[in-house]
PyMOL commands that place a pseudoatom at each C-alpha (Angstrom):
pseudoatom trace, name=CA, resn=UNK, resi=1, chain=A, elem=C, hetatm=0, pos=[351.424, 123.626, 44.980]
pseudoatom trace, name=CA, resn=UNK, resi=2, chain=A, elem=C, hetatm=0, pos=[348.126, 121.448, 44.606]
pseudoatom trace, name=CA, resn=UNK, resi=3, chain=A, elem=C, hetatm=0, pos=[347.975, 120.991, 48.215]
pseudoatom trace, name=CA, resn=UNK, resi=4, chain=A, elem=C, hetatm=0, pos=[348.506, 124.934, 48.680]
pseudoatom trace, name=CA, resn=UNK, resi=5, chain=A, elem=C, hetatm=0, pos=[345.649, 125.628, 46.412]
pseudoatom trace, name=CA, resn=UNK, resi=6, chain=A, elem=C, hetatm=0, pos=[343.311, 122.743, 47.480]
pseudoatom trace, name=CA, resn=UNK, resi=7, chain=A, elem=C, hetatm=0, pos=[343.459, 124.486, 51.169]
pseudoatom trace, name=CA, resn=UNK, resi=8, chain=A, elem=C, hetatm=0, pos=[342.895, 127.560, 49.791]
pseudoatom trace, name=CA, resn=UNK, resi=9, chain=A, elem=C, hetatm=0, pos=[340.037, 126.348, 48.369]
pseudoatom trace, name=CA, resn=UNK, resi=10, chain=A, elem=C, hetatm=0, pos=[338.451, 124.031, 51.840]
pseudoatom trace, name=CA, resn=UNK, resi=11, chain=A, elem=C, hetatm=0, pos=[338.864, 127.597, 53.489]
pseudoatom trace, name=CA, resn=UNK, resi=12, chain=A, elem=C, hetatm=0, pos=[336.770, 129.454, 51.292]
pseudoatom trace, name=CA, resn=UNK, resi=13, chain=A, elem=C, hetatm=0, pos=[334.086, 126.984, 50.828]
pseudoatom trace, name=CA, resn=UNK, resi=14, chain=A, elem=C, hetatm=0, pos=[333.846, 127.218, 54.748]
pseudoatom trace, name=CA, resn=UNK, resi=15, chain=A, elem=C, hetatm=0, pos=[334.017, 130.291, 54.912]
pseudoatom trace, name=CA, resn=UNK, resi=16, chain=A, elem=C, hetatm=0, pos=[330.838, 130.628, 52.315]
pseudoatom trace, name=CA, resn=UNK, resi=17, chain=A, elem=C, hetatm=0, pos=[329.213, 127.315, 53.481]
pseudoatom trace, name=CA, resn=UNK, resi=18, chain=A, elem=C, hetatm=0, pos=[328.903, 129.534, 57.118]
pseudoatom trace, name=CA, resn=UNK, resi=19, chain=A, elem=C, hetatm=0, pos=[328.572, 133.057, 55.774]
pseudoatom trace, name=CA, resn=UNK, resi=20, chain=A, elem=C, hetatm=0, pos=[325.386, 131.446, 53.812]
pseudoatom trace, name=CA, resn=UNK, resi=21, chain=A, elem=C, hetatm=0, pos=[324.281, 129.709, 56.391]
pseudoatom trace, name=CA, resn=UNK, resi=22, chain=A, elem=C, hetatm=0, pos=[324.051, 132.784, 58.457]
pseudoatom trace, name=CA, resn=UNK, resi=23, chain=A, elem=C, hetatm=0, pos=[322.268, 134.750, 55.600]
pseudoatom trace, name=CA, resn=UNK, resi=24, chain=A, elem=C, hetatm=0, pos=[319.666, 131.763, 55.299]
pseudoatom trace, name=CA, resn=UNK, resi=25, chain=A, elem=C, hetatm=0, pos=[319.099, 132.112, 59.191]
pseudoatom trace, name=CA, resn=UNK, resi=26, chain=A, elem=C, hetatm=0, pos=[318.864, 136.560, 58.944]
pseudoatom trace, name=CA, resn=UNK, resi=27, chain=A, elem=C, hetatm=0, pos=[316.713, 136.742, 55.692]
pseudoatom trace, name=CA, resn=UNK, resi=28, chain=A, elem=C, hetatm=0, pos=[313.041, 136.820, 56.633]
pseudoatom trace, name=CA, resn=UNK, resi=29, chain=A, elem=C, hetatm=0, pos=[312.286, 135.552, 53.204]
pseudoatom trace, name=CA, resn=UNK, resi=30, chain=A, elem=C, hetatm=0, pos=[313.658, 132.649, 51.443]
pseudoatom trace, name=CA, resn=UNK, resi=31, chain=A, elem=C, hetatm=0, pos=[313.347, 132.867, 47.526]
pseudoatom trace, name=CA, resn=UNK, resi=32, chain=A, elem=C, hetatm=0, pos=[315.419, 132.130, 45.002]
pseudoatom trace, name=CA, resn=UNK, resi=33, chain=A, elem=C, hetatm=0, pos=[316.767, 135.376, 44.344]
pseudoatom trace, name=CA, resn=UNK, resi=34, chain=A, elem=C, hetatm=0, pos=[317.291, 135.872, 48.033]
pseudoatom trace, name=CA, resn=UNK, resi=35, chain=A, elem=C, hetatm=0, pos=[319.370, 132.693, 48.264]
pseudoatom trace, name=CA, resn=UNK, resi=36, chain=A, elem=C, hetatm=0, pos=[321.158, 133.529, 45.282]
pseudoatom trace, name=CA, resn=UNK, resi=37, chain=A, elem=C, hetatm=0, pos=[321.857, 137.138, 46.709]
pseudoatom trace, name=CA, resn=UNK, resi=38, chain=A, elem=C, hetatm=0, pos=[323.159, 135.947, 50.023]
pseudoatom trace, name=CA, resn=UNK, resi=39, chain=A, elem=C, hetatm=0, pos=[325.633, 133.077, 48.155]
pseudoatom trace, name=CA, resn=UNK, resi=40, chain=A, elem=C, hetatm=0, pos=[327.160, 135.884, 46.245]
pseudoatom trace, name=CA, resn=UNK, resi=41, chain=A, elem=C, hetatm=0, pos=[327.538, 137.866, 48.486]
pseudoatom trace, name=CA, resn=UNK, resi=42, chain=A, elem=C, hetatm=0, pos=[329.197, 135.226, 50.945]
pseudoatom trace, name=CA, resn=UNK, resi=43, chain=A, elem=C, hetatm=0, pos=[331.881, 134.073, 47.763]
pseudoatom trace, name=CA, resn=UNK, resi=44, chain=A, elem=C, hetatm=0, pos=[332.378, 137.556, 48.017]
pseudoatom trace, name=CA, resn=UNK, resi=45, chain=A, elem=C, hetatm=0, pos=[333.020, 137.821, 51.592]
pseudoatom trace, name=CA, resn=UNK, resi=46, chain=A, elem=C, hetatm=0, pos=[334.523, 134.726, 51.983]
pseudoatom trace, name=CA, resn=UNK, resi=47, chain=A, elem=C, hetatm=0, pos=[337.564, 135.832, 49.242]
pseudoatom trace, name=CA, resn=UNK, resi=48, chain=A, elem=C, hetatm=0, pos=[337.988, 138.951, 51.324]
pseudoatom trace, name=CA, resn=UNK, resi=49, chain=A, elem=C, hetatm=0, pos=[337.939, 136.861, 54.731]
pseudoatom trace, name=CA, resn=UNK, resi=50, chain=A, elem=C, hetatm=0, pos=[340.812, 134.650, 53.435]
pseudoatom trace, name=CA, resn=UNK, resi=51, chain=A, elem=C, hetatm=0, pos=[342.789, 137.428, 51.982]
pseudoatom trace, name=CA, resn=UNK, resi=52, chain=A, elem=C, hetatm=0, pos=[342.441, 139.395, 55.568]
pseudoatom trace, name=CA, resn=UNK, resi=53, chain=A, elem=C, hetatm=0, pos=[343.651, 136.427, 57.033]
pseudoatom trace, name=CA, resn=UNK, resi=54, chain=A, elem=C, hetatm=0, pos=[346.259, 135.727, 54.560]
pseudoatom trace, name=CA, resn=UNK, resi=55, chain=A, elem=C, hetatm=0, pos=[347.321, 139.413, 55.393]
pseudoatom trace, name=CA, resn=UNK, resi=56, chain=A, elem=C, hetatm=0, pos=[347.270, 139.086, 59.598]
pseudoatom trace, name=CA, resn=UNK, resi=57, chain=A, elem=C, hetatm=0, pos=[349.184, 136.070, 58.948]
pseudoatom trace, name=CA, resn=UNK, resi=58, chain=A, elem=C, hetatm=0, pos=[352.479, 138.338, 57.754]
for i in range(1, 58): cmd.bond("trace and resi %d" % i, "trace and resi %d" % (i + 1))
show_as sticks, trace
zoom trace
């Protein structure tokens, strides 16, 4: 079970370590509140990514 939930975690923190990374690149501005913004909003994105997948895969 450990290893099931350690992948689960590597793929989300990839999935938000790109999905910010793309944000950084889009926003014109970079502020705190931006970056803090786009991180959110990539956890957020980055559940649903892995749950989409998670779904496809059945």
């Amino acid at each position: 079970m450990a290893r099931g939930v350690a992948g689960a975690v590597a793929e989300v923190l990839a999935w938000w370590a790109g999905l910010t990374a793309v944000w950084t690149v889009l926003i014109s501005r970079a502020d705190t509140l931006e970056l803090a913004v786009g991180a959110g909003a990539a956890l957020l994105a980055a559940c649903a990514a892995r749950g989409a997948r998670r779904a496809a895969d059945r």
